[in-house]
Backbone of each chain as ProteinMPNN parsed JSONL, in Angstrom:
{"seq_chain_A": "XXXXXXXXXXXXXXXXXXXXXXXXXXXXXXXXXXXXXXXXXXXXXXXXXXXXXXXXXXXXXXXXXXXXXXXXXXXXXXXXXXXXXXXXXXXXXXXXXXXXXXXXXXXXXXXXX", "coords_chain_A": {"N_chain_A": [[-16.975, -23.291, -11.293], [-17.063, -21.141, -14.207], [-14.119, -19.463, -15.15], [-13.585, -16.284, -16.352], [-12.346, -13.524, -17.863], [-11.755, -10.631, -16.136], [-12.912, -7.302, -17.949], [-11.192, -5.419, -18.344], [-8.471, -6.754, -18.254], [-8.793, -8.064, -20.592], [-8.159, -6.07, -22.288], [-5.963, -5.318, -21.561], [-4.853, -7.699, -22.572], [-5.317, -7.748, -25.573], [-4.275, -4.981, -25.92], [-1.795, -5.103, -25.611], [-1.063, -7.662, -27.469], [-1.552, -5.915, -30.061], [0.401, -4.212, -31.04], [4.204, -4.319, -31.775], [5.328, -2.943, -30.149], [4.537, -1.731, -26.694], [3.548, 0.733, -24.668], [2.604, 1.175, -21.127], [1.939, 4.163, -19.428], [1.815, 7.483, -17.749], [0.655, 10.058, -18.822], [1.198, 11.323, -22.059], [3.339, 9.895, -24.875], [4.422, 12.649, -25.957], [3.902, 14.542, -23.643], [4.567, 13.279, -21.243], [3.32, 12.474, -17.506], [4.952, 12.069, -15.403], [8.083, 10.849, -13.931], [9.132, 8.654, -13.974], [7.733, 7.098, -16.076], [8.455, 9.479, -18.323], [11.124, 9.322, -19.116], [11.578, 6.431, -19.526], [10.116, 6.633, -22.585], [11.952, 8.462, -23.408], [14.058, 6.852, -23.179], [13.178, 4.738, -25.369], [13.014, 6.695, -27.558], [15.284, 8.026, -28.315], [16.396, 5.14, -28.991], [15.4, 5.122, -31.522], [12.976, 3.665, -31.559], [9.895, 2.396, -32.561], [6.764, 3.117, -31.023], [3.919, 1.818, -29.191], [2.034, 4.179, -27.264], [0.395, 4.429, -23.953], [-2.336, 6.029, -22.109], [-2.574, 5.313, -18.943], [-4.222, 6.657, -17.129], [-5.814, 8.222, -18.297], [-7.789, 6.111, -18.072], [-8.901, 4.749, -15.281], [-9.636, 2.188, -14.789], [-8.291, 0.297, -16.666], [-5.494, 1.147, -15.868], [-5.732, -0.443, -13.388], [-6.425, -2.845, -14.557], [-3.751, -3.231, -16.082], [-1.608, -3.899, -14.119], [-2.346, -5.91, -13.079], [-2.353, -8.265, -14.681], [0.385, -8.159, -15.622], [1.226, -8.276, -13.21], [2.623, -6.611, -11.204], [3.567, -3.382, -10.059], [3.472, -1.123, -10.113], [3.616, 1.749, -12.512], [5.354, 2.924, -15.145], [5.005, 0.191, -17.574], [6.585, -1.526, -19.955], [6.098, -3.692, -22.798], [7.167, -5.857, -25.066], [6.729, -7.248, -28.695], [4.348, -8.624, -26.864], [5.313, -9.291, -24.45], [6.33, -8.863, -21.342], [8.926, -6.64, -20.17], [10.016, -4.99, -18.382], [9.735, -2.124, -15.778], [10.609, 1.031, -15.106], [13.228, 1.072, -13.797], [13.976, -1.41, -14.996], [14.324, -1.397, -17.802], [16.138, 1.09, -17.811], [18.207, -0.145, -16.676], [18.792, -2.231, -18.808], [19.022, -0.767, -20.93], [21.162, 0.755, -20.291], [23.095, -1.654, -20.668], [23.462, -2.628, -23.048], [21.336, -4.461, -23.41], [18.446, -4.132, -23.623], [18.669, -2.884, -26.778], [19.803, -5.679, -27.692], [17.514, -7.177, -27.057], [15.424, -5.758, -28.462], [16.721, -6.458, -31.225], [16.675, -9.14, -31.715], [13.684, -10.039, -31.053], [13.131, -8.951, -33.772], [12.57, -5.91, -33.78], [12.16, -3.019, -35.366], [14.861, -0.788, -34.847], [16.923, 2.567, -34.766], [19.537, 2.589, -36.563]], "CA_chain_A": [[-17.433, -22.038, -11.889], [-16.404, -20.959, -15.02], [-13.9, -18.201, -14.987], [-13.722, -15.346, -17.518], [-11.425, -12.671, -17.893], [-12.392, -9.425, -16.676], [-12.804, -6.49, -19.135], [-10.199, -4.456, -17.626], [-7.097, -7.448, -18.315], [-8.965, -9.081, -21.852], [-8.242, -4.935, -22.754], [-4.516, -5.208, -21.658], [-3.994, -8.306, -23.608], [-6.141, -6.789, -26.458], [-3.262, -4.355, -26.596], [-0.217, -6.115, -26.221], [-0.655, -8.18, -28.96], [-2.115, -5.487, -31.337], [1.69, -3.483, -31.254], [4.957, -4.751, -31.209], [6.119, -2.181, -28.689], [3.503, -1.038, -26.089], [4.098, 1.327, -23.095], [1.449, 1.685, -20.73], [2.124, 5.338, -19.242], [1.37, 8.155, -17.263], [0.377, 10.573, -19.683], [1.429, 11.047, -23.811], [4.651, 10.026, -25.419], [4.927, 13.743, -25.941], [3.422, 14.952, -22.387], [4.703, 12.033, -19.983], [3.172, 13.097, -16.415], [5.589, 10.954, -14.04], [9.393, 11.521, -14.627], [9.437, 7.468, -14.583], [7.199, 7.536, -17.49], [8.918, 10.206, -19.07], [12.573, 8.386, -18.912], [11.142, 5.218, -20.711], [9.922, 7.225, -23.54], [13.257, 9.076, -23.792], [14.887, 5.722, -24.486], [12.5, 4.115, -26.783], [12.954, 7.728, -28.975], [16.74, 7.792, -28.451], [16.866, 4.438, -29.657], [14.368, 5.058, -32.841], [11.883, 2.471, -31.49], [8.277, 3.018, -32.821], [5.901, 2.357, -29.582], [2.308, 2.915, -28.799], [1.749, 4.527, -25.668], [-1.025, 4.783, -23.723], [-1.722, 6.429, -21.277], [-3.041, 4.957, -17.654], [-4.484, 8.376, -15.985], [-7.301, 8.705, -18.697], [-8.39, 4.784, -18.017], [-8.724, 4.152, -14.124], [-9.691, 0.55, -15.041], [-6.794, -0.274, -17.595], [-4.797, 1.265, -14.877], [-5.406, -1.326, -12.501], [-6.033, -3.96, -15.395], [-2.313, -3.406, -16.496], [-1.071, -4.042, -12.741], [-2.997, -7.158, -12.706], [-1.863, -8.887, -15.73], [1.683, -8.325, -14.98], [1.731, -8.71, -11.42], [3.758, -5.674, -11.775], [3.032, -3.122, -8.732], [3.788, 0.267, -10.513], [3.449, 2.354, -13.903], [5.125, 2.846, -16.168], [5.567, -1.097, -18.274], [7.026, -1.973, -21.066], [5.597, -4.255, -23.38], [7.498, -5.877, -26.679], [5.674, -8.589, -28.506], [3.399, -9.109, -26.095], [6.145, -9.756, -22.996], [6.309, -7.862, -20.02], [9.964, -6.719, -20.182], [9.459, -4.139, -17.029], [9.163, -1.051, -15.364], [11.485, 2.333, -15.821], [14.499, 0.741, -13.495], [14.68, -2.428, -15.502], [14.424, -0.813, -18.949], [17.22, 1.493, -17.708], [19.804, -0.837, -16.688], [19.107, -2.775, -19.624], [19.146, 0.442, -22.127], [23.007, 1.162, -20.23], [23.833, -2.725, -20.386], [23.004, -2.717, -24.209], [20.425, -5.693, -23.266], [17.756, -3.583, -24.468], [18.837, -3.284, -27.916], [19.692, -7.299, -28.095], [15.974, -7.975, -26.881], [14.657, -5.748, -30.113], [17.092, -7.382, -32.453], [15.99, -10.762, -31.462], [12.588, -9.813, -31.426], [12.945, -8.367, -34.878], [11.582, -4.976, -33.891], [13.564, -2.181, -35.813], [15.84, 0.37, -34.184], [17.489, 3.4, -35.724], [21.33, 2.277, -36.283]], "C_chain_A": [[-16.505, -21.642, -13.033], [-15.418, -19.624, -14.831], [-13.535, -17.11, -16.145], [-12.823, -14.008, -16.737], [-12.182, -11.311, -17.627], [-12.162, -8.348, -18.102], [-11.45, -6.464, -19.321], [-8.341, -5.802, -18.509], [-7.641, -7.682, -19.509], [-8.609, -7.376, -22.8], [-6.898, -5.506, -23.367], [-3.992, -6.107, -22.82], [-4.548, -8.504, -25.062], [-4.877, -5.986, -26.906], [-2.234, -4.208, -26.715], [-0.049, -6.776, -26.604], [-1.054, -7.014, -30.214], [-0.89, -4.525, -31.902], [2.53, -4.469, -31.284], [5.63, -3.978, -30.245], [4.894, -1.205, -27.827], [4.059, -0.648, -24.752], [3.14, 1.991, -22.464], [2.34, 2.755, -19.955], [1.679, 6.131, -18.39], [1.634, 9.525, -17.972], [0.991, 10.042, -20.865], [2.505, 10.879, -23.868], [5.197, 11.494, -25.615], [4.778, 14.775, -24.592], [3.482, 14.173, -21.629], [3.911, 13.213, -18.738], [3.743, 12.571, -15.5], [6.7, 11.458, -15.054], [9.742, 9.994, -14.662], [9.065, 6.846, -16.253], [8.046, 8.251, -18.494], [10.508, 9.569, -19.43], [12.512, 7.299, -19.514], [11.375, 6.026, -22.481], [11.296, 7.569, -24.346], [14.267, 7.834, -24.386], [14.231, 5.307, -25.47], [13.012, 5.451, -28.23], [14.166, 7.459, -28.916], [16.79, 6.681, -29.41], [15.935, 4.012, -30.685], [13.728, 3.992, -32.821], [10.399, 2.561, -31.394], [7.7, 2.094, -31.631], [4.453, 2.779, -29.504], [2.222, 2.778, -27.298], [0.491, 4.889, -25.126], [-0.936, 5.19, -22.471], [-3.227, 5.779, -20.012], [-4.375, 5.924, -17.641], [-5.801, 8.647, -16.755], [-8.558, 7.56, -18.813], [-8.537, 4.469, -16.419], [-8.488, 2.261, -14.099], [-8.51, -0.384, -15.78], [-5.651, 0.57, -16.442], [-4.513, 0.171, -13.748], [-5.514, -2.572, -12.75], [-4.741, -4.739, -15.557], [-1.314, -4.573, -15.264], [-1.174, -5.659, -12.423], [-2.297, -8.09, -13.543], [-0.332, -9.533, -16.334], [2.54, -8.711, -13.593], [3.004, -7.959, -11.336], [3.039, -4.228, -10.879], [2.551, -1.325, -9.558], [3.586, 0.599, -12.336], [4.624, 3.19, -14.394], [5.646, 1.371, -16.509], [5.664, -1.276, -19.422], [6.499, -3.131, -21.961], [5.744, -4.818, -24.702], [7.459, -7.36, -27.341], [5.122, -9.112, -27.817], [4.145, -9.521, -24.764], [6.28, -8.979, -22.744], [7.69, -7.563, -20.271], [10.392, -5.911, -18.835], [9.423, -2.788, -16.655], [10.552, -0.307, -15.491], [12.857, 1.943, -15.002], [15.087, -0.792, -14.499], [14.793, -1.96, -16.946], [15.878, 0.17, -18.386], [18.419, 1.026, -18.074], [19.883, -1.684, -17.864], [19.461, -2.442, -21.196], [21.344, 0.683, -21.943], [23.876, -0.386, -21.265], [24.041, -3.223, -22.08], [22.281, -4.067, -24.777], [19.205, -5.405, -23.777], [17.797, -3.655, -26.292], [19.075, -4.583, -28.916], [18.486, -7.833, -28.545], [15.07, -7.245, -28.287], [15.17, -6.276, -30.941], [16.286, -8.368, -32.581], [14.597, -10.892, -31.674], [12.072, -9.273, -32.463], [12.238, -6.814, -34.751], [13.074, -3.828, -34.515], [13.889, -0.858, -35.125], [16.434, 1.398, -35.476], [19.274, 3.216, -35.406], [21.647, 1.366, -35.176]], "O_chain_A": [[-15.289, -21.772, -12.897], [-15.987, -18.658, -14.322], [-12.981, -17.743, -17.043], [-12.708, -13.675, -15.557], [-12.983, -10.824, -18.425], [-11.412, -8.586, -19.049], [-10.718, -7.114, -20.068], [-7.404, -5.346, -19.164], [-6.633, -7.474, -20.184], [-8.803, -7.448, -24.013], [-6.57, -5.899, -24.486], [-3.183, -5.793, -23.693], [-4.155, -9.492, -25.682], [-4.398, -6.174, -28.024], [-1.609, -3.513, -27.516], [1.12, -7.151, -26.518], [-0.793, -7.373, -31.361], [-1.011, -4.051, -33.031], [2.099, -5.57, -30.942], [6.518, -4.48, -29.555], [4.452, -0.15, -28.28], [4.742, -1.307, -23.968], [2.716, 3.081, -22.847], [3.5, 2.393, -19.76], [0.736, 5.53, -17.874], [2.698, 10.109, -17.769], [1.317, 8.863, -21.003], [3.158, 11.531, -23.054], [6.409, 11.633, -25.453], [5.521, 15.754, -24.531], [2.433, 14.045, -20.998], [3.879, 14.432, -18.908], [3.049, 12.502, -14.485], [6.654, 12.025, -16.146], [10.713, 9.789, -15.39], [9.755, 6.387, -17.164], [8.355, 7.636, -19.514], [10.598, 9.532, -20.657], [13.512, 7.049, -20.188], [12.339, 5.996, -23.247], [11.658, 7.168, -25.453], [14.93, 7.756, -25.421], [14.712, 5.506, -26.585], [13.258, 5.209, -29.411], [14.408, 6.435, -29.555], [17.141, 6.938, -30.562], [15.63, 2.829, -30.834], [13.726, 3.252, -33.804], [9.779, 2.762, -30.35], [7.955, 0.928, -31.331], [3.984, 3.895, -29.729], [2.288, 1.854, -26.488], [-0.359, 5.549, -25.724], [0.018, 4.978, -21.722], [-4.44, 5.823, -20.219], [-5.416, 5.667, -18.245], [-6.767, 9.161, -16.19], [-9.686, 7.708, -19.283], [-7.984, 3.371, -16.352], [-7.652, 1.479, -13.647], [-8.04, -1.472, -15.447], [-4.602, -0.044, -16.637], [-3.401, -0.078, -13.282], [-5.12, -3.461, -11.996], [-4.464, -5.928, -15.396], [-0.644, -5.583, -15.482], [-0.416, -6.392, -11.789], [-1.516, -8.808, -12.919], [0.028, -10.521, -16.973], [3.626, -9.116, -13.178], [4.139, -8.434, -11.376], [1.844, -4.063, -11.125], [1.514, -0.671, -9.45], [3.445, -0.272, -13.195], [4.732, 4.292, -13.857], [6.667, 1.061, -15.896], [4.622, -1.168, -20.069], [6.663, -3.99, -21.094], [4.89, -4.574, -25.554], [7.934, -8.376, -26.833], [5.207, -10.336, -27.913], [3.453, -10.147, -23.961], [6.417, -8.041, -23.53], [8.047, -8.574, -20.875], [11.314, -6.461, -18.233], [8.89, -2.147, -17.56], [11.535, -0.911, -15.919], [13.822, 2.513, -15.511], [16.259, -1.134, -14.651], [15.881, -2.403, -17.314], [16.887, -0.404, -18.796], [19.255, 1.277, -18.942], [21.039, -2.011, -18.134], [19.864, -3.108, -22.149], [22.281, 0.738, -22.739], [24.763, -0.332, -22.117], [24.778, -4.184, -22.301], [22.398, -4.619, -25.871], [18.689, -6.308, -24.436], [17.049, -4.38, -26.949], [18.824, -4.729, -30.113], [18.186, -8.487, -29.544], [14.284, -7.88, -28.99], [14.398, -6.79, -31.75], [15.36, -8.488, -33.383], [14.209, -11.785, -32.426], [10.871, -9.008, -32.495], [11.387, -6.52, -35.591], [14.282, -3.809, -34.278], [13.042, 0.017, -34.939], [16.427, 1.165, -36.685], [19.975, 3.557, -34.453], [22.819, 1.097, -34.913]]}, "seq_chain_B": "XXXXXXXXXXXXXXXXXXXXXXXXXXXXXXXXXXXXXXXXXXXXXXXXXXXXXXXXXXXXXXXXXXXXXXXXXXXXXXX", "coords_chain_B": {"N_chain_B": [[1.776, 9.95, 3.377], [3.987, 8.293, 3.405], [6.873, 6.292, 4.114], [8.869, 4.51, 6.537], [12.737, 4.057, 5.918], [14.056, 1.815, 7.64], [11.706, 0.377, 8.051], [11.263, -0.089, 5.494], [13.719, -1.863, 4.997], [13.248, -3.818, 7.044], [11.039, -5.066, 5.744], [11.644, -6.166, 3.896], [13.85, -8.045, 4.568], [12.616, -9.434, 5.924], [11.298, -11.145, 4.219], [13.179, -12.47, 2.431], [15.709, -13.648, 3.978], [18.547, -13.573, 3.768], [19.359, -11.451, 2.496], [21.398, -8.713, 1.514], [20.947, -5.118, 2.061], [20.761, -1.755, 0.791], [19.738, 0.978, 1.152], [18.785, 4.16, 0.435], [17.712, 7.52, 1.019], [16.594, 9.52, -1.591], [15.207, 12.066, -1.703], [15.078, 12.897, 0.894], [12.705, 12.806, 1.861], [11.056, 10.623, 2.531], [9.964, 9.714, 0.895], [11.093, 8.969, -1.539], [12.688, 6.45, -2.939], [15.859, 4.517, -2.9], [16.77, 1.633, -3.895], [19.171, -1.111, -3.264], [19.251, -4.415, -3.432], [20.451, -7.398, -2.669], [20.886, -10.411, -2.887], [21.022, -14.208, -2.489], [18.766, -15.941, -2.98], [17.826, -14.937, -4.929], [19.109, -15.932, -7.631], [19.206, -17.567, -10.595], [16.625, -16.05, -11.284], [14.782, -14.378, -13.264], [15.136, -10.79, -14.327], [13.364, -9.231, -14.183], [11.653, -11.344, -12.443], [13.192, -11.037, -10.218], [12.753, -8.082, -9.063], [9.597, -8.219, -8.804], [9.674, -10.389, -6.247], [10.694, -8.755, -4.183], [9.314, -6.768, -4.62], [6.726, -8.01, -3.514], [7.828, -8.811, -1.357], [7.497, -6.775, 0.507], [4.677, -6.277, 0.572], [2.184, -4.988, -0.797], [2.502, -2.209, -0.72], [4.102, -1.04, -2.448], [3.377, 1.149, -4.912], [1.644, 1.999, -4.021], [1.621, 3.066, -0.363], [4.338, 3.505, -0.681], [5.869, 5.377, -2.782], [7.543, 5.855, -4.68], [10.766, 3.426, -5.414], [13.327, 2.893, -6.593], [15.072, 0.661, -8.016], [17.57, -2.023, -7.678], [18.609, -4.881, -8.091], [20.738, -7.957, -7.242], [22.317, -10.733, -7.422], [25.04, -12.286, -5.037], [27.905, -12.633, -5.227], [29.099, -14.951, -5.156], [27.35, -17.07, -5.434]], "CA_chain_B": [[2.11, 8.957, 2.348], [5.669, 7.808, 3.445], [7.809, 4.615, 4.548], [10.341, 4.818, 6.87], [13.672, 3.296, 5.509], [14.332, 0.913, 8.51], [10.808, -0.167, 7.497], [11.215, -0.992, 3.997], [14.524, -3.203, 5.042], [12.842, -5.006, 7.937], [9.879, -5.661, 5.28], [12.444, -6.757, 2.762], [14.718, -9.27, 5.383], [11.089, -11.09, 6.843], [11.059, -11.969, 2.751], [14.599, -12.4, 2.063], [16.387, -12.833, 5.115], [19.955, -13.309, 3.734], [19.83, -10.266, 1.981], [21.767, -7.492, 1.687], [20.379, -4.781, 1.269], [20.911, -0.432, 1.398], [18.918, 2.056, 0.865], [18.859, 5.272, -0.026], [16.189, 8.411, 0.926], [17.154, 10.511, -2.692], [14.808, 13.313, -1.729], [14.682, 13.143, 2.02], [11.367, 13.217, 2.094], [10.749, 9.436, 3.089], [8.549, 8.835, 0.32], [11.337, 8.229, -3.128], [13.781, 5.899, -2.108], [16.443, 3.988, -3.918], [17.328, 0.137, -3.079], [19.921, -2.198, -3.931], [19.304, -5.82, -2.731], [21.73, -8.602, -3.024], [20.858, -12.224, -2.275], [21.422, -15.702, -3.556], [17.737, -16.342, -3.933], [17.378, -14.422, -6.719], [19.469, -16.837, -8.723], [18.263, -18.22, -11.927], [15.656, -15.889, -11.873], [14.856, -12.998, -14.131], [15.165, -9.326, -13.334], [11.45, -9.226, -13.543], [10.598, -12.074, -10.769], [13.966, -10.369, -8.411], [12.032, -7.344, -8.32], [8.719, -9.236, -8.178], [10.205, -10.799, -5.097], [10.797, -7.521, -3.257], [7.532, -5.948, -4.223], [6.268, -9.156, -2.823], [8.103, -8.585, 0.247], [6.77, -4.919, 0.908], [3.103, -6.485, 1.014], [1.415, -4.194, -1.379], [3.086, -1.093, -0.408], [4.924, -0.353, -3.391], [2.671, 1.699, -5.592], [0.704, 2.935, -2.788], [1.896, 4.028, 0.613], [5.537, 3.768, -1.223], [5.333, 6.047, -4.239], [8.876, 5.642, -5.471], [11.386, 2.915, -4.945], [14.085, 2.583, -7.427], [15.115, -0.846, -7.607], [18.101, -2.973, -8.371], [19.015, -6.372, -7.926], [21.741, -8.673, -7.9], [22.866, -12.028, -6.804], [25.955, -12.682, -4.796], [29.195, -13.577, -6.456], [29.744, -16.392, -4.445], [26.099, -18.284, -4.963]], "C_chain_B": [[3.782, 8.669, 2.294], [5.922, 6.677, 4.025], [9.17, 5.236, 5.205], [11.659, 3.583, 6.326], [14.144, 2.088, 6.493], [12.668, -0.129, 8.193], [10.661, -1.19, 6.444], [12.57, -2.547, 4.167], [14.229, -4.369, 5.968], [12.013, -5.773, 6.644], [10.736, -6.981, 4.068], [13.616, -8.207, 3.576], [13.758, -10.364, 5.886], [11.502, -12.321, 5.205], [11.851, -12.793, 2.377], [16.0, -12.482, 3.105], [18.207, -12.86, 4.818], [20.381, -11.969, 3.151], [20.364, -9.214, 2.051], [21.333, -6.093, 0.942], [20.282, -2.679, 1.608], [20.185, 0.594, -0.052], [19.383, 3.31, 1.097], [17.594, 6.442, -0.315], [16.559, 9.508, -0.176], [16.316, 11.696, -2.047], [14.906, 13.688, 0.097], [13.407, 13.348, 2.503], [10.559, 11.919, 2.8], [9.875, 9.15, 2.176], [9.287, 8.36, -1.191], [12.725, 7.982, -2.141], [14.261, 5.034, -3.23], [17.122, 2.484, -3.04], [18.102, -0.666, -3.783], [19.689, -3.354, -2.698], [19.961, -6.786, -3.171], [21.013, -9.766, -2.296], [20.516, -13.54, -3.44], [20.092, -16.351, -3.618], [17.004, -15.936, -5.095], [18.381, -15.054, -7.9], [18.76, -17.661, -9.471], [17.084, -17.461, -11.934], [15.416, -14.845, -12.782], [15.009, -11.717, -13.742], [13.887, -9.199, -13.068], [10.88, -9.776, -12.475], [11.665, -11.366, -9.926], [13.308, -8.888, -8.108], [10.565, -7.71, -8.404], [8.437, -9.973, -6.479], [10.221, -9.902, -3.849], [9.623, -6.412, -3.131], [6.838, -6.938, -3.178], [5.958, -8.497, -1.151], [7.573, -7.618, 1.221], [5.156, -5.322, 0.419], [1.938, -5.327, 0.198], [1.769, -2.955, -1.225], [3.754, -0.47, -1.501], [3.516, -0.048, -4.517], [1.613, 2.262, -4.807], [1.06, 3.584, -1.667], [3.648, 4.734, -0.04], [5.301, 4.25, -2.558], [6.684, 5.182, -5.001], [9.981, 4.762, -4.886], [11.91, 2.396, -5.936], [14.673, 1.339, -7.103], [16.392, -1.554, -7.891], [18.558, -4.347, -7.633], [19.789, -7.218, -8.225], [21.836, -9.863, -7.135], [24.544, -11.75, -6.076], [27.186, -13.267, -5.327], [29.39, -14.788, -6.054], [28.491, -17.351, -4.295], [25.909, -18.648, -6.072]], "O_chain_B": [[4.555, 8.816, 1.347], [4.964, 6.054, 4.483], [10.06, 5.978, 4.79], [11.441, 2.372, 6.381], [14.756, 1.243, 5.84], [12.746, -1.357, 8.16], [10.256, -2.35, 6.366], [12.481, -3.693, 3.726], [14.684, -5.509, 5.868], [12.247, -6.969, 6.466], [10.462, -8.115, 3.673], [13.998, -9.18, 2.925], [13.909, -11.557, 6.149], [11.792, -13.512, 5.091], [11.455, -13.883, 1.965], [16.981, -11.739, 3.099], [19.001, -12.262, 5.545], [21.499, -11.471, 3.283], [19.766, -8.46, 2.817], [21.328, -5.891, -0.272], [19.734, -2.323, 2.652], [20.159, 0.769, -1.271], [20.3, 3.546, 1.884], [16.81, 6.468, -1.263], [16.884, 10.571, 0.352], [17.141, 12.578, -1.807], [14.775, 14.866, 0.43], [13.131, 14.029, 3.491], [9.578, 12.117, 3.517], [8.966, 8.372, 2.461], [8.66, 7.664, -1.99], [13.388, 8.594, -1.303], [13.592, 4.751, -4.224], [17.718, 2.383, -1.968], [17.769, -0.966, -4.93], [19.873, -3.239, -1.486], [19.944, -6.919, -4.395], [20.689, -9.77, -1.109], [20.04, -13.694, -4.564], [20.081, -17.379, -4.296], [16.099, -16.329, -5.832], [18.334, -14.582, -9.036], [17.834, -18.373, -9.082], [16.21, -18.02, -12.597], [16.531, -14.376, -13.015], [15.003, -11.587, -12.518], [13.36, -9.079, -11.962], [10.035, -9.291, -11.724], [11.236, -10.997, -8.832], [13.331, -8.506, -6.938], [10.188, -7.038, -7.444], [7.409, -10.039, -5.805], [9.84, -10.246, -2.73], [9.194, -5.654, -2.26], [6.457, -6.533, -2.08], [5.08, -8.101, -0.384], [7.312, -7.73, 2.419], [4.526, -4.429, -0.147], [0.919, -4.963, 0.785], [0.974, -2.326, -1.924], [3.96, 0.74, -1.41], [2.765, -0.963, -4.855], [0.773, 3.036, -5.266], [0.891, 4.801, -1.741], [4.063, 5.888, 0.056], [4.624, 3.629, -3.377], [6.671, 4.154, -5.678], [10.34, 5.168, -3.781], [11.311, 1.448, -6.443], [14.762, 0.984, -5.928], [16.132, -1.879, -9.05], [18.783, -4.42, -6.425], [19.824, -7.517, -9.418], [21.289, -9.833, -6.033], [25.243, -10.945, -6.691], [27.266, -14.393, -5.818], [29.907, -15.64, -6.778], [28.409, -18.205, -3.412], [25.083, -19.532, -6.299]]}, "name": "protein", "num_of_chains": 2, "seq": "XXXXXXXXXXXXXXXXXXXXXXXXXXXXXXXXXXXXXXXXXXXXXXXXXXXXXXXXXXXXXXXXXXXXXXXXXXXXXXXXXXXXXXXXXXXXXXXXXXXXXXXXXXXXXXXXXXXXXXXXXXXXXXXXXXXXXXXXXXXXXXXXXXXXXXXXXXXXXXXXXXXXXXXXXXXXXXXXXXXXXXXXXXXXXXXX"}
């Protein structure tokens, strides 16, 4: 049987190639609704990194698309050039560890300073 | 909608059984909890598959009966 991608995942990877920094969400970059959500955000702005965010909560389906695609249990994920990088504890430790800022160099995405 | 903490480390030792591994109920509420796990099969792998590994372990539970479960992960110095 042939198999074909549902909608729901041919979305996700629809829109992690169409950014270089995508953060699926629970609510807006300016209205997070989760305080994991909201804590991402706060680094990406801290560290002047243009992102498109989207948000879960007004998609049920790209909600449980995202989940799928990553094999990634929870919301909020990170997303830069098209790689999973992960969810609001691994973005943390890698924002302290200054592993974060390596992975945009390298990936050419630009930072502020 | 809670997990008891003796729960989450049995679920996490069936997976993982050398692991070490302590938890932490931040709100007391039994439902946001904070985990550090240590073990030498998470060598060579990424941070992404060692918590991969531990969602694993917790059988679908994390993002559903478990709301919140802060995560970190390390290897053993000695593996």
């Amino acid at each position: 049987m042939a198999t074909s991608e549902s909608p729901a995942l041919e979305k996700v990877r629809r829109e992690v190639s169409g950014s270089d920094v995508v953060l699926f969400m629970k609510g807006t970059p300016v209205f997070p609704q989760c305080g994991f959500s909201s804590r991402v955000v706060q680094v990406l702005s801290h560290m002047g990194v243009k992102f498109k965010g989207i948000d879960v909560l007004q998609d049920p389906e790209l909600r449980q698309g995202v989940k799928e695609f990553s094999n990634w249990p929870t919301i909020p994920q990170l997303y830069v050039k098209g790689e999973f990088v992960g969810g609001c504890d691994i973005v943390m430790e890698m924002f302290q560890s200054g592993e974060l800022k390596a992975l945009f160099d390298s990936k050419r995405v630009a930072t502020a300073a | 909608m809670a997990m008891d903490a003796g729960e989450i480390e049995r679920l996490i030792h069936a997976a993982l059984p050398d692991a070490k591994v302590t938890i932490e109920d931040l709100r007391g509420d039994g439902d946001h909890y904070a985990a550090r796990v240590i073990s030498a099969a998470f060598k060579g792998k990424t941070r992404v598959q060692q918590h991969q590994m531990v969602y694993d372990a917790l059988k679908g539970r994390m993002g559903g009966t478990l709301h919140a479960l802060a995560l970190q992960t390390a290897v053993p110095e000695d593996a």
